[in-house]
C-alpha positions as CSV (number, residue, x, y, z in Angstrom):
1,X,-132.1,-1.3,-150.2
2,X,-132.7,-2.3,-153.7
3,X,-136.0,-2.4,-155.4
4,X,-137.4,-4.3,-158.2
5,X,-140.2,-3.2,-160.4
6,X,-142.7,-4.9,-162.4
7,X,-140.9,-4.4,-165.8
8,X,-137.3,-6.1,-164.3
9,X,-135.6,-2.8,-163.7
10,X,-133.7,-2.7,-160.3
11,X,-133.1,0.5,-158.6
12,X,-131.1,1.4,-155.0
13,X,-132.5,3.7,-152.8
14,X,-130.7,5.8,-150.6
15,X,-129.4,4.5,-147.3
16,X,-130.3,7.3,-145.1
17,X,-133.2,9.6,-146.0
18,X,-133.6,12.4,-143.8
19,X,-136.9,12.5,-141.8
20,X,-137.3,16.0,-143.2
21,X,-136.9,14.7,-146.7
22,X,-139.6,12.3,-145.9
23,X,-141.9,14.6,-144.6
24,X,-141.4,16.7,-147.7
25,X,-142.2,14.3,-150.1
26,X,-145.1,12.3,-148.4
27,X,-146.2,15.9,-148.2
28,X,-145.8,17.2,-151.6
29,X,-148.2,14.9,-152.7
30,X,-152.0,16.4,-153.4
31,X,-155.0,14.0,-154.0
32,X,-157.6,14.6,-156.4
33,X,-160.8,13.8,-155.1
34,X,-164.7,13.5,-156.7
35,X,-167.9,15.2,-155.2
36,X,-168.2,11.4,-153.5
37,X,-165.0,11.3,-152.1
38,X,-164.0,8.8,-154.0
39,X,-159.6,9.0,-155.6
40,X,-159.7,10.3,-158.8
41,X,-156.3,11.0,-159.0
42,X,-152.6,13.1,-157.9
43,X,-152.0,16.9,-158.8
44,X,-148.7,17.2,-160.1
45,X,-148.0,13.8,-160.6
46,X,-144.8,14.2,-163.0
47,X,-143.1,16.7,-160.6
48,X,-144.1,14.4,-157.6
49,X,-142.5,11.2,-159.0
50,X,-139.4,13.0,-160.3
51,X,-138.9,14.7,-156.8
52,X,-139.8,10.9,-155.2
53,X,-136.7,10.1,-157.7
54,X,-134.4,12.8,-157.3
55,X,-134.2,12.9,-153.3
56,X,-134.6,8.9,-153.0
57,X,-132.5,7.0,-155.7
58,X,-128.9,6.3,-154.2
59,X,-127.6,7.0,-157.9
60,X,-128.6,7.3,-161.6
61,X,-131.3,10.3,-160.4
62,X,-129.5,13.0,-163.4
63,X,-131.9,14.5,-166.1
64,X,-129.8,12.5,-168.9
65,X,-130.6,8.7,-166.4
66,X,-134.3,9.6,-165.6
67,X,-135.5,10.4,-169.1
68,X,-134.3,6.8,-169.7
69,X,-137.4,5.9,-167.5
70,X,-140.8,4.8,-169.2
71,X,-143.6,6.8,-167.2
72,X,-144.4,3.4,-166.3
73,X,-141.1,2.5,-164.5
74,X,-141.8,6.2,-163.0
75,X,-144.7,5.6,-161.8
76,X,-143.7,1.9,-160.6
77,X,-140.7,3.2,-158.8
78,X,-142.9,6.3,-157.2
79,X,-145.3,3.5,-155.3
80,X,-142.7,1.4,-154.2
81,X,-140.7,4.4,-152.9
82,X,-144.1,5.4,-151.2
83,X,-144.5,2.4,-149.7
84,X,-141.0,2.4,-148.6
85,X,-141.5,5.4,-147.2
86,X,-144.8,4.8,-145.1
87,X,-143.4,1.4,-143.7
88,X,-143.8,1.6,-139.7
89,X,-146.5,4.5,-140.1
90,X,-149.6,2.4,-139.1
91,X,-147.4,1.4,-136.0
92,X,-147.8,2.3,-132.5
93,X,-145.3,4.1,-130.7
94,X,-143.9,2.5,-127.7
């Protein structure tokens, strides 16, 4: 599947991510809340997105091809990959 992201890059994710590998990354991530409850933010963010890359790009996921990346392109690609990931979750099994 190949992704676009808001600055025109255009990445490929892998074609078969193990539901292990899912669960490891949806559960890697660690929200920040305020005394309201309200989202103040994600602990670890930079090691979050790079693991997001790492495990879920079908190439181009090296040290020397992901310090190309603009945090923003990071942090574009690390929602859509999210999203990706947490398609069919508010679904009823059947």
């Amino acid at each position: 599947m190949e992704i676009k992201i808001k600055s025109g890059r255009k990445f490929k994710l892998k074609k078969d991510i193990s539901l292990d590998d899912r669960d490891s990354l949806l559960d890697c991530i660690t929200y920040e809340m305020d005394k309201d409850g309200n989202l103040k933010g994600i602990k670890m963010m930079n090691s979050t997105i790079t693991k997001f890359l790492r495990v879920c790009l079908g190439s181009g996921n090296s040290d020397k091809e992901l310090m190309k990346w603009s945090i923003s392109d990071r942090t574009d690609a690390f929602i859509k990959i999210q999203e990706h990931l947490n398609l069919g979750e508010e679904k009823a099994s059947k």
